[in-house]
C-alpha positions as CSV (number, residue, x, y, z in Angstrom):
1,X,66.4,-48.3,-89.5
2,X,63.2,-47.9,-91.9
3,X,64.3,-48.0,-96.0
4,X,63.4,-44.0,-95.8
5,X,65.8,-43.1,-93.2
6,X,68.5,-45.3,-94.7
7,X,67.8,-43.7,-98.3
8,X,68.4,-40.3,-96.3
9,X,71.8,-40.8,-94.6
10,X,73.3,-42.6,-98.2
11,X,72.4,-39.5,-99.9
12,X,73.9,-37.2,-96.9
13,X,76.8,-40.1,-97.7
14,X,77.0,-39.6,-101.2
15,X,76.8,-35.8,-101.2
16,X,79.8,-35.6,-99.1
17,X,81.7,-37.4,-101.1
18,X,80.5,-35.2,-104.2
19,X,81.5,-32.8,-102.3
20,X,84.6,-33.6,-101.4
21,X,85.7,-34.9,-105.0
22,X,84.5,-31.3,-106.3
23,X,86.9,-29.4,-104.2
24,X,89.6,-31.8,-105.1
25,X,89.1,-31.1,-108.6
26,X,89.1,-27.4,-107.8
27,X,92.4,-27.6,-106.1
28,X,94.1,-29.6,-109.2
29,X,92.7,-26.5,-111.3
30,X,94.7,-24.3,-108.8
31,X,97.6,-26.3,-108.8
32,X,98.1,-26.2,-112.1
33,X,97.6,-22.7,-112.5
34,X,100.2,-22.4,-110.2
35,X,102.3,-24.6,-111.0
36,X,102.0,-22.7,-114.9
37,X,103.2,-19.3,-113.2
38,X,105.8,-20.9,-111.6
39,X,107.2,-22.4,-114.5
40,X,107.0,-19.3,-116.9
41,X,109.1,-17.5,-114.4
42,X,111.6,-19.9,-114.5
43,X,112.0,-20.1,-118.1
44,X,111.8,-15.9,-118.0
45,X,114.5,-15.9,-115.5
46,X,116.7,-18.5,-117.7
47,X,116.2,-16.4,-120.4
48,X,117.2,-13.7,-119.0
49,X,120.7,-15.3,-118.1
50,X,121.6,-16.6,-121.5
51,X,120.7,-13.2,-122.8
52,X,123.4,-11.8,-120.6
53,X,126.1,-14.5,-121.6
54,X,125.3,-14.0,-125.3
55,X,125.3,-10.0,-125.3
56,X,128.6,-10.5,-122.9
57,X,129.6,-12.9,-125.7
58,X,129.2,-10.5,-128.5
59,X,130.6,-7.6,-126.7
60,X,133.9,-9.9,-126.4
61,X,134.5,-10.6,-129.7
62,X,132.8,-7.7,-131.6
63,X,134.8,-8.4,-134.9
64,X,133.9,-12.4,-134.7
65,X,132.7,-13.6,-137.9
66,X,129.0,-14.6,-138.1
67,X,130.0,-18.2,-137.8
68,X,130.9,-17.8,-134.0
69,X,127.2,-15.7,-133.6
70,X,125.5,-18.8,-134.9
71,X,127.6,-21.5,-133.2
72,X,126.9,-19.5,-129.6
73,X,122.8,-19.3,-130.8
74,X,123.2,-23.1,-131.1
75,X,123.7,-23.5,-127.5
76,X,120.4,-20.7,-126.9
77,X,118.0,-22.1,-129.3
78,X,115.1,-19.8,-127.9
79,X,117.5,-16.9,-128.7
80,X,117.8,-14.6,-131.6
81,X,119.3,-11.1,-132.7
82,X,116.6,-8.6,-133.5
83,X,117.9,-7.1,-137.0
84,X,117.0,-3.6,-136.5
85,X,118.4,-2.9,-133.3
86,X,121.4,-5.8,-132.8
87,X,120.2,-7.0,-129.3
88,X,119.3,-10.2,-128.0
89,X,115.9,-10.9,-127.6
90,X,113.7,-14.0,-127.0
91,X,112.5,-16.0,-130.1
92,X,108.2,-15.2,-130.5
93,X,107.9,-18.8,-130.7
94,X,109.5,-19.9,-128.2
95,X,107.5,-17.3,-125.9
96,X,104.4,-18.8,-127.8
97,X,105.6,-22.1,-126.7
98,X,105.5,-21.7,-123.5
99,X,102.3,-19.9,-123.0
100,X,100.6,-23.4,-124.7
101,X,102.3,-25.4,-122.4
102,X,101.6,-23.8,-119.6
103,X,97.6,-22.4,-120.3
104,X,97.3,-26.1,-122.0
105,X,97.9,-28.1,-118.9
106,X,95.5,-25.3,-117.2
107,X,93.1,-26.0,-119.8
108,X,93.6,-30.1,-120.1
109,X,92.9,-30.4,-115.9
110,X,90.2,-27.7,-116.2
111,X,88.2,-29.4,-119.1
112,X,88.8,-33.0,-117.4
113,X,88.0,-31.8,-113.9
114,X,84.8,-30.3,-115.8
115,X,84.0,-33.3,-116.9
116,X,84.6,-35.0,-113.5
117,X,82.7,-32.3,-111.8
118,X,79.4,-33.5,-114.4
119,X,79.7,-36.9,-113.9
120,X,79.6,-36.5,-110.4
121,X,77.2,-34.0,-110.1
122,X,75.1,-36.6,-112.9
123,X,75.6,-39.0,-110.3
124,X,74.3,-37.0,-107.2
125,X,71.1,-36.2,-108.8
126,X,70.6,-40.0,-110.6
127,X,70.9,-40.9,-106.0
128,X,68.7,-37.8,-105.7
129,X,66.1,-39.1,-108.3
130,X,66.1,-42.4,-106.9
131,X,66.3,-42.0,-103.1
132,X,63.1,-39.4,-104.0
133,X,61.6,-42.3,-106.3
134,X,61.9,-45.1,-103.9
135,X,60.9,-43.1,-100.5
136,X,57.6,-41.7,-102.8
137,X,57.0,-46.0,-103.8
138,X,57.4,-46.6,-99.9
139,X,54.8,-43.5,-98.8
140,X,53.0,-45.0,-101.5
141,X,53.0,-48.8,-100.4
142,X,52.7,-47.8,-96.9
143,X,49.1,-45.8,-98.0
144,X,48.2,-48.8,-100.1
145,X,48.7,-51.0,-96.2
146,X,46.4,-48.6,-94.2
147,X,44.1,-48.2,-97.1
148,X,43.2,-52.1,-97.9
149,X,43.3,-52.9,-94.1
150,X,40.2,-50.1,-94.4
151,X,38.7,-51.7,-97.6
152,X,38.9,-55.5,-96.0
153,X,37.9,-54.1,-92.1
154,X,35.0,-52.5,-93.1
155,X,32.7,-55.2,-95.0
156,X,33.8,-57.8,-92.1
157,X,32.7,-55.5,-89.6
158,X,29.5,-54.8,-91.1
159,X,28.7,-58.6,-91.7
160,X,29.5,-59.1,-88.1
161,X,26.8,-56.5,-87.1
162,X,24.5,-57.9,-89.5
163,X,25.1,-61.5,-88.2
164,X,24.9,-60.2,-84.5
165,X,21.5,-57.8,-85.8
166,X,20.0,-61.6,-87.5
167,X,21.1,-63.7,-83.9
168,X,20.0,-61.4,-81.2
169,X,16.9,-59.5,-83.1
170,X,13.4,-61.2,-84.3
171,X,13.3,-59.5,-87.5
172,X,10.4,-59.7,-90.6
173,X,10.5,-61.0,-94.2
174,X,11.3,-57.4,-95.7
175,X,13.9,-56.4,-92.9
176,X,15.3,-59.8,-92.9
177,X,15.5,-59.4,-96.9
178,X,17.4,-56.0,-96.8
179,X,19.7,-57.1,-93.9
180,X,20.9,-59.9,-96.6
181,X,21.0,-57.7,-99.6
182,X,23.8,-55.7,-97.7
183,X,25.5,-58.5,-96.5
184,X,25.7,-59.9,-100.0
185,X,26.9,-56.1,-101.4
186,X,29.6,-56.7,-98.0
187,X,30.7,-59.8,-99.5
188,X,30.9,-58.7,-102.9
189,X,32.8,-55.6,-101.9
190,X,35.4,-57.9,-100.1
191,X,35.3,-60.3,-103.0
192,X,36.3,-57.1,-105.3
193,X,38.8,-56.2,-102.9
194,X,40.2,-59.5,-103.1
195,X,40.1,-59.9,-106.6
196,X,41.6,-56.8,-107.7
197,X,44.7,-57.6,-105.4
198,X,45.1,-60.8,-107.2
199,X,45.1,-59.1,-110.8
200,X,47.3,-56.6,-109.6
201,X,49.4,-58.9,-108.4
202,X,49.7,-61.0,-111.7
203,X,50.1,-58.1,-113.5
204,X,53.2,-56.9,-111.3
205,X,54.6,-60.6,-112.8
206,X,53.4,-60.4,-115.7
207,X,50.8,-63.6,-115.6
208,X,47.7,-61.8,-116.8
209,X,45.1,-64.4,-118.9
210,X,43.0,-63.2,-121.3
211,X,40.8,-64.8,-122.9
212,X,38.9,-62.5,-125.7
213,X,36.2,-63.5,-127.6
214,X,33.0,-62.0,-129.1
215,X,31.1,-59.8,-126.4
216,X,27.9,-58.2,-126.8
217,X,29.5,-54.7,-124.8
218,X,25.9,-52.9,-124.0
219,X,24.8,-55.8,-122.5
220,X,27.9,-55.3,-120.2
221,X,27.5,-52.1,-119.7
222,X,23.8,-52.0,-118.9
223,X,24.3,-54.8,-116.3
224,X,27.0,-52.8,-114.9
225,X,24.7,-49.4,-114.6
226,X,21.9,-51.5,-112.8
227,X,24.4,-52.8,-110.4
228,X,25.2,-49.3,-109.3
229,X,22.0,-47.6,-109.8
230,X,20.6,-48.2,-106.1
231,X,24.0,-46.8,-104.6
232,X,23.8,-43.9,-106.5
233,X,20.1,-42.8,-105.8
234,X,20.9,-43.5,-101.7
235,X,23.7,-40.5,-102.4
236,X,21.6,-38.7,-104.2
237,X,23.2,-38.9,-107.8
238,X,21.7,-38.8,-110.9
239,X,23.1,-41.7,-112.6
240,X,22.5,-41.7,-116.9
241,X,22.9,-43.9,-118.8
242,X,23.6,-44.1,-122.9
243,X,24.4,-47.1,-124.4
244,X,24.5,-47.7,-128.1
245,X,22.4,-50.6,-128.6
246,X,24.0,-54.3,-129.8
247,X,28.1,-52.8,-129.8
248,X,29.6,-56.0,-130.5
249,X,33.5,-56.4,-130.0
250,X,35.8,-59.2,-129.3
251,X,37.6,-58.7,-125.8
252,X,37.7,-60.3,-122.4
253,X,34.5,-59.8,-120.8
254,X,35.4,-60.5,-116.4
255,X,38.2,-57.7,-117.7
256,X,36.1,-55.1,-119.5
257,X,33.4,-55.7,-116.4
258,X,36.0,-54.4,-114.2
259,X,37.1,-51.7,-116.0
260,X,33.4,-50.4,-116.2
261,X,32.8,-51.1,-112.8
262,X,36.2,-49.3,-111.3
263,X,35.4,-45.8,-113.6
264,X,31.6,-46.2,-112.2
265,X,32.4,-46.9,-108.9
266,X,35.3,-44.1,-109.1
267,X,32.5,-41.5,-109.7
268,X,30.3,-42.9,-106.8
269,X,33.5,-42.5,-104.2
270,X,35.4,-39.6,-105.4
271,X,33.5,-36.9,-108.3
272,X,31.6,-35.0,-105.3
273,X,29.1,-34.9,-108.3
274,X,25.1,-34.9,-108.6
275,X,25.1,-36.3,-112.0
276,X,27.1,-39.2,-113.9
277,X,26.5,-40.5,-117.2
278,X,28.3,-43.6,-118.8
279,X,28.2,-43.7,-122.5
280,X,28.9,-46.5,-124.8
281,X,29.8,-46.1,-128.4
282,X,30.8,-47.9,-131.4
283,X,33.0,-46.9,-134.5
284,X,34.2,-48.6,-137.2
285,X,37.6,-50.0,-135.6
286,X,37.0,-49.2,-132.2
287,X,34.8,-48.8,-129.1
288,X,34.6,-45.7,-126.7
289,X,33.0,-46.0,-123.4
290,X,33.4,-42.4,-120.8
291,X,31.9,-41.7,-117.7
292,X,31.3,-38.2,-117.3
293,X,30.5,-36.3,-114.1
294,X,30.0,-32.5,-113.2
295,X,32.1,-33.2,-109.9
296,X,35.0,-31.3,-108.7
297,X,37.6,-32.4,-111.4
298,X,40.9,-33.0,-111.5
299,X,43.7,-30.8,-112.0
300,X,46.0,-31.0,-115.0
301,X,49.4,-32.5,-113.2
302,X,47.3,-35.5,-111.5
303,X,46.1,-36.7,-115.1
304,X,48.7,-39.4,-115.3
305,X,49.5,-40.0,-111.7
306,X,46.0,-40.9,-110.4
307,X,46.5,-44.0,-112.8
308,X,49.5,-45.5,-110.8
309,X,49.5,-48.3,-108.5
310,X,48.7,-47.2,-104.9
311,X,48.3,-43.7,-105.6
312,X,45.4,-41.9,-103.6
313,X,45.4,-37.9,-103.2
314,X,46.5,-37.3,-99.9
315,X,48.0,-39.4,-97.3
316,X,45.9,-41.6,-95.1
317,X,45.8,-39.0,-92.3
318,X,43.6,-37.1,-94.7
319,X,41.4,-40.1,-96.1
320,X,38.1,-38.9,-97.0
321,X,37.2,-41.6,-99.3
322,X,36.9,-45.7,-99.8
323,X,39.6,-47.0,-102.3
324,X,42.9,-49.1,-102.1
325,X,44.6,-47.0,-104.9
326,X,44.4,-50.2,-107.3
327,X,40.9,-49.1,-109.3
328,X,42.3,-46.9,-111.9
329,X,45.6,-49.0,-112.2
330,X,43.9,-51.7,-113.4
331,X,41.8,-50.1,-116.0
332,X,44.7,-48.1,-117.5
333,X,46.0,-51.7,-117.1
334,X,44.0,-53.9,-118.2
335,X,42.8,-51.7,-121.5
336,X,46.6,-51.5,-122.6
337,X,46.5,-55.5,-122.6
338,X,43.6,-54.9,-124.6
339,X,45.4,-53.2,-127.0
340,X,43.7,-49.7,-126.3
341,X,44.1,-47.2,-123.5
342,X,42.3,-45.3,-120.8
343,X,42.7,-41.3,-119.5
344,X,40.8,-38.5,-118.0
345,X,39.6,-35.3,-119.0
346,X,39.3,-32.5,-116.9
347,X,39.0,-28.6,-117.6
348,X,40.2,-27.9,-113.5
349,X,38.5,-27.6,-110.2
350,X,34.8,-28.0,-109.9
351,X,34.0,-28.7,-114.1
352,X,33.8,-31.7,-113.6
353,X,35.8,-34.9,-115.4
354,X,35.6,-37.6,-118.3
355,X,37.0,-41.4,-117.9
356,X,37.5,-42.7,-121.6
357,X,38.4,-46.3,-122.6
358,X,39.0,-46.7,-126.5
359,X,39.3,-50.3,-127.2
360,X,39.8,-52.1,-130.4
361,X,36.9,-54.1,-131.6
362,X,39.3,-56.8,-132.8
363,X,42.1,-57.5,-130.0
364,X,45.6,-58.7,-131.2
């Protein structure tokens, strides 16, 4: 039985059992309610017999002196004799008395049956939530399985081909140069790959290193633009770059490199755009690098979720892009251990979107 399908029949489980606990405290409502009625009409009826012995009483001995009245009242303490006309009648009190008792045992099983009714019901959704939260973690994980098999499968098969293309075929200096240039970019895509599943991994336990010192930050950043620069002109993307000369700020440099990279390489895979433009720019406490694009944006509710672990719009049946779901993770990651913080703005569909990283210019 798969974790999903378990999750499913202990919520069916659990539901039933809410259920039948809710219609037990409905029926201890009744009860009592009941159970109320039945006792105020047999205290009425009771009351109505010791009127009728104390009126039969009174009739006896009409001439009795008040000392007898009172001594008979003593055994009908919910009794009295109603000045103005002379008769017997119930005490208000006493009638008051046993309205509380019987509407306060009503009220006590009603407000803790309430109660009961809440907790339960708290209970159902807190399952709810979680069965919901751990089936969405498992759709997640099982993406993140069919999307890294894709990630690793695809730069092994193309260095077999280009191995096969170097054995089998007689090729020239400039052919045999361009044939190695992809096989290194195959390499260092599987090397990424590899990589970022190790930092994600030690950031799940908690084991990240940094090691922050002074860094020259538009240096980074223009390495990181010529890196991409021939990918994006074989798409067809205008890639612009605007760097603030000589931004100096202490951080980890192999982390800030990925960070750069993953927003840069996110705009490559996923903006749809023909133009993106990193900036780079320093303030007095801080540093503020975005990559902007005029691609097809993002919509409001996806701001936060497209930086979770594993997340990828869409399920794999629908994949229509490269990524494990791990780039933007690790930036949003990897910038809070930095002491800043990475998001995305976006206006909506097709207006395009903006990856910022603030970062402090002195960490810790």
């Amino acid at each position: 039985m798969s974790r999903h399908a378990f999750l499913q029949r202990n919520m069916v489980i659990v539901t039933l059992l809410s259920l039948i606990a809710i219609a037990q405290t409905a029926w201890w409502v009744i009860f009592q309610v009941q159970e109320g009625r039945r006792l105020r009409a047999e205290q009425q009826f009771l009351w109505e017999q010791q009127i009728v012995l104390m009126e039969t009483f009174m009739e006896a001995h009409p001439d009795s002196a008040v000392f007898e009245v009172d001594r008979a009242a003593q055994h009908f303490p919910d009794l009295l004799i109603d000045e103005k006309t002379g008769s017997v009648v119930v005490r208000p009190d006493a009638r008051q008395a046993l309205k509380d008792l019987a509407y306060g045992r009503v009220r006590m099983f009603a407000s803790e049956g309430a109660f009961f009714v809440l907790l339960i019901l708290a209970g159902v959704v807190y399952v709810y939530w979680t069965a919901r939260r751990e089936a969405q973690n498992e759709q997640l994980q099982s993406n993140f399985v069919h999307a890294i098999s894709h990630e690793l499968r695809t730069p092994v098969s193309s260095l077999n081909l280009s191995l096969e293309t170097l054995e089998l075929r007689s090729l020239d200096s400039e052919q045999q140069k361009r044939l190695l240039e992809r096989m290194s970019r195959d390499l260092q895509r599987l090397n990424d790959q590899i990589d970022y599943l190790m930092r994600a991994q030690s950031l799940a336990r908690g084991e990240l290193h940094l090691s922050v010192v002074p860094q020259n930050l538009s240096v980074l950043v223009e390495e990181a633009v010529h890196y991409y620069s021939p990918m994006f002109e074989h798409k067809g993307i205008e890639l612009h770059a605007d760097i603030e000369p000589d931004v100096q700020a202490a951080t980890d440099g192999p982390h800030f490199a990925i960070m750069l990279r993953n927003l840069i390489d996110n705009a490559l895979k996923h903006a749809e755009a023909s133009r993106v433009q990193v900036i780079l720019r320093g303030k007095p406490n801080s540093v503020h690098i975005e990559v902007r694009d005029d691609g097809r944006g993002i919509p409001h509710n996806l701001h936060r979720r497209i930086f979770q672990r594993f997340y990828r719009p869409g399920g794999e049946d629908r994949r229509s892009s490269q990524g494990a779901g791990l780039g933007l993770y690790l930036v949003r990651e990897f910038a809070q251990t930095l002491g800043g913080r990475a998001y995305v703005k976006s206006e909506g569909h097709n207006r395009g979107s903006t990856f910022i990283i603030e970062l402090p210019r002195n960490h810790g």
